[in-house]
C-alpha positions as CSV (number, residue, x, y, z in Angstrom):
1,X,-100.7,-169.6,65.7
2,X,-98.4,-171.4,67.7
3,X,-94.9,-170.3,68.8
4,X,-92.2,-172.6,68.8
5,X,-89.5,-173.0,71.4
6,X,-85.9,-172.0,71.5
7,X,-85.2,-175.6,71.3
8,X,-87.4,-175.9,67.8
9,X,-86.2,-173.1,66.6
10,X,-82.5,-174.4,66.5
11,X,-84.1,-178.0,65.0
12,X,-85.5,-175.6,62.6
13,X,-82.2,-174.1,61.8
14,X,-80.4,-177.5,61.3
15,X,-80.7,-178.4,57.5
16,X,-81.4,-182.3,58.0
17,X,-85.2,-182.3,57.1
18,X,-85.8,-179.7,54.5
19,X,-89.1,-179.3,54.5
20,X,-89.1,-179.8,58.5
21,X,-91.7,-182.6,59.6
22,X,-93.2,-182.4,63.0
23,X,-94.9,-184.9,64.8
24,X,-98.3,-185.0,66.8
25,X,-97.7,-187.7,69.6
26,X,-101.1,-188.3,70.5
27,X,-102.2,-189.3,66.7
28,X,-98.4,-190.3,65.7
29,X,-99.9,-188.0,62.5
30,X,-96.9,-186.2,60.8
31,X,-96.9,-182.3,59.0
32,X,-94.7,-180.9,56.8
33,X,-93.4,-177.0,57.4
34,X,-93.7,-174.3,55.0
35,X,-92.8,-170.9,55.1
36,X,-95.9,-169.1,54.5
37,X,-94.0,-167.2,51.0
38,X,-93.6,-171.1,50.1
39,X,-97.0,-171.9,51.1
40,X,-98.4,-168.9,48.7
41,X,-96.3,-170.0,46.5
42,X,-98.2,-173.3,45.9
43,X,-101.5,-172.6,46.2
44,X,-101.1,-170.3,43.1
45,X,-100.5,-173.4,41.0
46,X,-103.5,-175.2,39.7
47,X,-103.9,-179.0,40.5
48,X,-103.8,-181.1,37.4
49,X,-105.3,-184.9,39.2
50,X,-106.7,-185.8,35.2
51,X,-105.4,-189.4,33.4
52,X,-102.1,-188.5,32.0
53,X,-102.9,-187.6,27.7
54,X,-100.9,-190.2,25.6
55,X,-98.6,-187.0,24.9
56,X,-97.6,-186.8,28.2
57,X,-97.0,-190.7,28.4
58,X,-95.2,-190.9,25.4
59,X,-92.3,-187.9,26.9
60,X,-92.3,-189.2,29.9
61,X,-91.0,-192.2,28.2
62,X,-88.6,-190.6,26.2
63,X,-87.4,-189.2,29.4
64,X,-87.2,-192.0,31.2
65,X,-85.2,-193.7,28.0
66,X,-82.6,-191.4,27.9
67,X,-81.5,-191.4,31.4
68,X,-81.1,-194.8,31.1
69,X,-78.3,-196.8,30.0
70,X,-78.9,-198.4,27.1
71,X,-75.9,-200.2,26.0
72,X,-76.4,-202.6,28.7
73,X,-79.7,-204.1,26.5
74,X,-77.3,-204.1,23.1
75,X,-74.8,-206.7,24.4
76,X,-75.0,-210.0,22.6
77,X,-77.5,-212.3,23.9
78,X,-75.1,-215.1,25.6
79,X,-77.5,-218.1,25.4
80,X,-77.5,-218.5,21.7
């Protein structure tokens, strides 16, 4: 485990970067902070990486429909 400073404690406390992101400079390679409750949290969800089921497609489209503003597409084509 590694302690953190008083100095990353108060980043820590600032909410600019929820989750917080930390940096390794020697591989420039960037982690994420979780709480270890948060952390628990997700592990207890399974996975799902299979091809979306045409279901799925088919709300996601309905979704994605009705957040967007239609009425824009029922104006009168101009170039007739």
């Amino acid at each position: 485990m590694i302690l953190l400073t008083d100095q990353q404690l108060k980043e820590l406390e600032q909410p600019a970067a929820i989750p917080p992101r930390v940096m390794n400079p020697s591989t420039n390679e960037t982690f994420i902070l979780l709480s270890v409750e948060e952390y628990e949290r997700l592990k207890e969800r399974p996975y799902d990486d299979t091809p979306w089921t045409r279901e799925e497609l088919q709300a996601l489209a309905w979704e994605v429909g009705e957040r967007s503003d239609w009425d824009e597409y029922d104006a009168p084509n101009d170039r007739e």
